[in-house]
N, C-alpha and C positions, 0 to 999 in steps of 0.2 A: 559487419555493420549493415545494419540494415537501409536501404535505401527511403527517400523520401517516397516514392511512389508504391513501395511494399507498406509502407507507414498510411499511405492514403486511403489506399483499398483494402487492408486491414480495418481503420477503420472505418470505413464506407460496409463493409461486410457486417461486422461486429453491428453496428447499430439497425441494417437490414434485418440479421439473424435476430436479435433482438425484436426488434417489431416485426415483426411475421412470425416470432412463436408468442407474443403475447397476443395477435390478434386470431392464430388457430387455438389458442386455450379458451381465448374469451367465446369463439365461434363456437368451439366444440362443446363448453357450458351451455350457450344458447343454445343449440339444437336437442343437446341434452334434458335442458328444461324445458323445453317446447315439447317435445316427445313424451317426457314424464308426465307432465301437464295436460296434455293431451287423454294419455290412457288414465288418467285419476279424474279426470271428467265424464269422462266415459262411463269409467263406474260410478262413481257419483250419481248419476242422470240414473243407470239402470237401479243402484241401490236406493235411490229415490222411490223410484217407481215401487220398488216389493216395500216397502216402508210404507207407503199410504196407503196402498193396498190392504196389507195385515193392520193396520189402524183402522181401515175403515171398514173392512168385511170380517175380521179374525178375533178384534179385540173383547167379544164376549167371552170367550173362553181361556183357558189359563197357557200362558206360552206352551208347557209341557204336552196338552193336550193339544194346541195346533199342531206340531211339530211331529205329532202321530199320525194325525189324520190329514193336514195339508201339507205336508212336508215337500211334495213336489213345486206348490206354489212357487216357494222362493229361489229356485234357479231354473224357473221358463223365463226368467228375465236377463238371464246371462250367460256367458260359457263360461267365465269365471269362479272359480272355487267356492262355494260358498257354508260361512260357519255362524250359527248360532248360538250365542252365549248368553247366560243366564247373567242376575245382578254383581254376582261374585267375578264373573270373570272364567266362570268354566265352560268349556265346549258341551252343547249339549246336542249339538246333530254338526255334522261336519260332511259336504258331497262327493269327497273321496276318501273318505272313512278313517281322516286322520284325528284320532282322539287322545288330545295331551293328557296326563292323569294331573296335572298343575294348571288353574285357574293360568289364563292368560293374563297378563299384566302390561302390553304393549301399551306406548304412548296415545295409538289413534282408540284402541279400547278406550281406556283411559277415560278419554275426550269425550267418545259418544258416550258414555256416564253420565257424563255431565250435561249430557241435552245437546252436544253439535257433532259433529263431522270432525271424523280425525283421518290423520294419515299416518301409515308405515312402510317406513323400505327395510329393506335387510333381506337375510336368508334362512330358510328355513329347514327343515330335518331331511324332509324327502326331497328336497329339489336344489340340485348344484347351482341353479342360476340365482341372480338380483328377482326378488321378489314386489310387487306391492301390495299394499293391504290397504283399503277403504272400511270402517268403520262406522255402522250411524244406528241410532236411539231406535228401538220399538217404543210404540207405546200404544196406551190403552185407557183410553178415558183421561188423557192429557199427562198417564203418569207412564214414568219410563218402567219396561217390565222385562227388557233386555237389551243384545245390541245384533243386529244383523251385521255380519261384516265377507266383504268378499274380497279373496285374494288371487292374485293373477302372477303370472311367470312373467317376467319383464326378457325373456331369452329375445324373442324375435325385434324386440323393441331394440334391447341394446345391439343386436346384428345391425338392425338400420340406423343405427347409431354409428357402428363402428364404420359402415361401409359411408357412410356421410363423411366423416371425419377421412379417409384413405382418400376421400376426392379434394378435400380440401387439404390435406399435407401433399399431394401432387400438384395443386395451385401453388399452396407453398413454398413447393421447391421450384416449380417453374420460375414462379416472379425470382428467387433467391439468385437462379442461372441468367435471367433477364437483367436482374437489375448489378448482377457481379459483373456483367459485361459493359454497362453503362459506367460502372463504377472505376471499371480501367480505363473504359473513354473520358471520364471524366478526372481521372489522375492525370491521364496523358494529357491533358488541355492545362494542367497545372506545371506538370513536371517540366513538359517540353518549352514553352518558355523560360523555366527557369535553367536549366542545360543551357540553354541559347547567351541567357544573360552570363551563364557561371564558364561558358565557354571563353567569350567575350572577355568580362576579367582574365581569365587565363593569358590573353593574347594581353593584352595591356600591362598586365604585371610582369609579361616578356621583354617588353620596352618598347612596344606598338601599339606609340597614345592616341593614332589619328586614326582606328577602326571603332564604329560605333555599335552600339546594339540597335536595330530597328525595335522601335516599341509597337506594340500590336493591338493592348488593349488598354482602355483609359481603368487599370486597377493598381492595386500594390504592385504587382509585376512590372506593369507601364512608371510607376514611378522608379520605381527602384531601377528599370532601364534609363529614365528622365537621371537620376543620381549618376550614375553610373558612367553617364555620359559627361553630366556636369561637373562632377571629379575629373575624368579627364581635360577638359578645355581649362580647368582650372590652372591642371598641373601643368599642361602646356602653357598657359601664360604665366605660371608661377617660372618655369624654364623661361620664355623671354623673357621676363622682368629679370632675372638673374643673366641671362646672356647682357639686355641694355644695360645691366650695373655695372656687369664686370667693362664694359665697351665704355661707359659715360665714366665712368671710376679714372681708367688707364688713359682716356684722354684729358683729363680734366688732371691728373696728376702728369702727366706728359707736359704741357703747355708750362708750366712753371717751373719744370724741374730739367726743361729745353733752355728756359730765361738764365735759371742762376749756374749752368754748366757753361751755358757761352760766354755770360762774365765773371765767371771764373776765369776759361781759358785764356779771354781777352785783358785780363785785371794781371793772369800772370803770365807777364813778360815785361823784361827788362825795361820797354817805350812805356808802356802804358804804365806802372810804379812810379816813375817820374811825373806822371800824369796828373795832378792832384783833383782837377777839374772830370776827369771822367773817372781815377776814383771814385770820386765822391758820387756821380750817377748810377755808376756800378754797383756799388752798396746798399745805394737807395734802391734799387730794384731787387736786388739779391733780398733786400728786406721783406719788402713788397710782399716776391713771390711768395719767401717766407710763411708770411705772414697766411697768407691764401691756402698754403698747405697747410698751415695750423688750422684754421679755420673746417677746413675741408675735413680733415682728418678729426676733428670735434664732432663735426655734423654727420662724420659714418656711424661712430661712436655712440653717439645720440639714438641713431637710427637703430642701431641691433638695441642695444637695451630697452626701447620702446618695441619692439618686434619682441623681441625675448619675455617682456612685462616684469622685467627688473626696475620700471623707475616708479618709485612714490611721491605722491604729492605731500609738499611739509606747507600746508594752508596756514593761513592765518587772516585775520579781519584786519582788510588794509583800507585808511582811508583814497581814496580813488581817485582824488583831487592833485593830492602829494603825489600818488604814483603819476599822472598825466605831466606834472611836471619837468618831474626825475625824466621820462622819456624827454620831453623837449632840450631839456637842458642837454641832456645825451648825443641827439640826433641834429642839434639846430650847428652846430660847426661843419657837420659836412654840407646839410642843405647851401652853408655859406660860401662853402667849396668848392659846392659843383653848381653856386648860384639858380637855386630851386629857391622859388616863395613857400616856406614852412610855417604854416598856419596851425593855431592848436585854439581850439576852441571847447569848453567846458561849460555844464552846467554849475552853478555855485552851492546849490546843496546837493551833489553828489551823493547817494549813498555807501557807507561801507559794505564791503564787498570781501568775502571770504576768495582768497585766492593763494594762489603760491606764486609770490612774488620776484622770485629770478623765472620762473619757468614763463609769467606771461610777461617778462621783460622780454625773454627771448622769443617770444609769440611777435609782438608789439615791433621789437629792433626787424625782425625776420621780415614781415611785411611792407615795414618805411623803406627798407633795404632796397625791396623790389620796385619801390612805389618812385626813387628816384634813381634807380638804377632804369628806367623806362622811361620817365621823364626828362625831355631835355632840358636845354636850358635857358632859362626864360619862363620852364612853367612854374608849376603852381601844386604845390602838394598839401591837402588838411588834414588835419588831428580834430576829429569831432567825438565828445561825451556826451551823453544823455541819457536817462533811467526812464522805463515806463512802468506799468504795476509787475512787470515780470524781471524783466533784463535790465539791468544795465548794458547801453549800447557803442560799441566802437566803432566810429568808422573814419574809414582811410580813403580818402578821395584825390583822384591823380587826372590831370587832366595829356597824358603820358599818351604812346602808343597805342594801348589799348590791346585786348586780346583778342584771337579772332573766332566766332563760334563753334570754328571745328576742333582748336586745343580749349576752349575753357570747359568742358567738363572734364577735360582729364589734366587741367594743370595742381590738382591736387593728390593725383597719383605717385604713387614713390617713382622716383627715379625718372621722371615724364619730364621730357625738354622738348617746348615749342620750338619754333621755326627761327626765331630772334636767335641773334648773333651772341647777347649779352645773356644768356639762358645757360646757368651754371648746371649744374651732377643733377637737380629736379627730386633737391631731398628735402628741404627749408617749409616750403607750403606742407609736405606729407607729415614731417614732424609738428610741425603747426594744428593740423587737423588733428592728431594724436593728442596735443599738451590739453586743446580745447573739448576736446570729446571726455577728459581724464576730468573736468571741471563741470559735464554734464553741459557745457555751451554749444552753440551754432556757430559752425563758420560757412561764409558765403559771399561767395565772388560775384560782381553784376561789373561788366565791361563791354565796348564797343571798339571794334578796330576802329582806331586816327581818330577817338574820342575821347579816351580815356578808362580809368577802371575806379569802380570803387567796392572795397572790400571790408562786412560787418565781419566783429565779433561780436557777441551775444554771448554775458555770462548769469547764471541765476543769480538772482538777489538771495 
């Protein structure tokens, strides 16, 4: 398997080797056509020169007869090979005495035919090396009457060519050893962070959550160190939330199942059966606790299948008036019980409102619950309705103990018990925020210690 940093510098190399042989191709062309360039000007200029010359001192007589008698003329202008051709295309003087028995037919011929300047590369009979040939017009009294053409050995040219090119494939490969070395420093700047971070998970996935990664740089690395850490503190609070469940669970099922074993024990004996008076208190309590364990044991219930996301909303379009009711009529015997002022106040066109109607029963009960489980007695608890263009608005006002502001951000936490005495398992508000967030609502607590609390729901119209 290959490693990440084999992977990096592979391609860090690949893409170097890549551009630095496409920019020694592109160099070696340029210099290549600068040099060719170069010697076809050259001649150019010189075959210029015996071209206006023979036009303007030669052209009275017939090419053949120059060619007899001035024949030296046209190469004191060159050291260049120099050949003479007639309309046809045939050599008719040639300055080292290469004479084809076939009319020439090359492109720059061609060309100078036709009144311009031509060029050819190739190779020719007698000479191994890359050739060029410049070609251009005689003429005589404005009419063309052959072509002058002078051809050169390009050997010395393509040597300074090649020797150019060996200096740049030794740049080449320098920068390639230059920058292959930048290129591991530059894996190493990638990898070795990530080693650090991938060591780090190692140790954590051992079961040592409280080692962090130092983050080094603010990149993908730096976050995924940021993640990596915040995965852990999670899981560590995910672990205390289950140590206070399993600890807030056992005590909270302790206390009631202490009530109804001690009157049992006390219910059975011979004194106490005759007893009919504290039967009967015994019972009522053994009820009680009962009762509380049911309760209790509903609301864990509740809690994992909202955790797990087994519970669905069965909504329906409820008028909001009746339902505000239904709660009063619900809740107003115990407020009479525990002699709380239970006030329910409604607006009279209420809008209907899509909701699922046991689930925000149980929203609704869960918060009165707390609102006079906190108030004493003598207070004062309301039931407030009201819609604006968005929400319909519930609010629960207590003029109760009050919360204090270091638990009320976290009294909507699962399992979260304040400091109060009356502060059950701290599952009721978490289920609560669960039912109201499943309806797309706000839930929001605003409270003062020894002032009281008042808590909205907010559900979309």
């Amino acid at each position: 398997m290959k490693s990440i940093k084999m992977r990096l510098v592979g391609s860090f190399m690949l893409v170097i080797l890549i551009s630095v042989g496409i920019l020694e191709i592109l160099l070696m062309n340029f210099v290549q056509q600068y040099y060719y360039n170069n010697t076809e000007e050259i001649l150019t200029n010189q075959i210029k020169i015996s071209a206006d010359f023979y036009a303007r001192y030669f052209s009275n007589a017939s090419l053949e007869d120059n060619i007899m008698a001035n024949v030296d003329v046209f190469w004191n202008q060159t050291e260049a090979q120099v050949q003479i051709l007639d309309l046809s295309g045939r050599v008719l003087m040639d300055s080292v005495g290469f004479m084809p028995k076939e009319p020439l037919q090359t492109n720059d011929v061609k060309k100078a035919l036709t009144g311009e300047k031509g060029r050819w590369l190739g190779k020719v009979e007698y000479n191994s090396f890359n050739t060029m040939a410049v070609a251009y017009p005689l003429r005589s009294d404005e009419q063309i009457v052959g072509v002058l053409r002078f051809v050169t050995s390009l050997r010395e040219v393509d040597r300074g060519i090649r020797n150019i090119s060996r200096i740049f494939v030794a740049i080449g490969a320098f920068v390639i050893i230059v920058t292959g070395c930048v290129s591991v420093l530059l894996a190493n700047s990638i990898v070795e962070p990530i080693k650090e971070v991938t060591g780090i998970a190692g140790i954590m996935a051992s079961g040592n959550l409280k080692v962090r990664s130092i983050k080094q740089r603010e990149d993908e690395i730096g976050k995924l160190s940021d993640t990596l850490n915040f995965m852990a503190d999670e899981i560590l609070k995910k672990d205390r939330l289950k140590d206070d469940f399993i600890s807030s669970v056992s005590h909270e099922l302790r206390t009631p199942l202490t009530s109804i074993r001690g009157w049992v024990d006390t219910l059975n004996t011979e004194e106490s059966l005759g007893d009919k008076p504290m039967l009967k208190e015994g019972f009522a309590i053994i009820e009680k606790e009962s009762e509380r364990l049911t309760r209790m044991v509903e609301e864990l219930l509740d809690f994992s299948r909202f955790v797990s996301g087994k519970v669905s909303l069965e909504k329906e379009r409820t008028e909001f008036a009746f339902f505000i009711e239904h709660i009063k009529r619900y809740m107003a015997p115990r407020a009479a019980r525990e002699q709380i002022a239970f006030v329910v106040e409604y607006d009279e066109d209420l809008p209907n409102v899509l909701i699922d109607r046991n689930r925000m029963k149980q929203v609704m009960i869960n918060i009165l619950d707390n609102a006079f489980k906190f108030t004493p007695e003598g207070g004062k608890v309301l039931l407030r309705a009201n819609a604006d263009s968005k929400y319909l608005i519930l609010s629960v006002i207590d003029n109760g103990c009050g919360i204090s502001s270091e638990d009320l951000p976290k009294v909507k936490e699962k399992f979260y018990k304040g400091k109060s005495s009356k502060a059950q398992n701290g599952i009721g508000l978490s289920i609560c925020d669960e039912i109201i967030k499943m309806h797309d609502g706000i839930f929001k607590i605003e409270s003062e210690l020894g002032k009281g609390t008042t808590v909205y729901v907010k559900l979309p119209l």
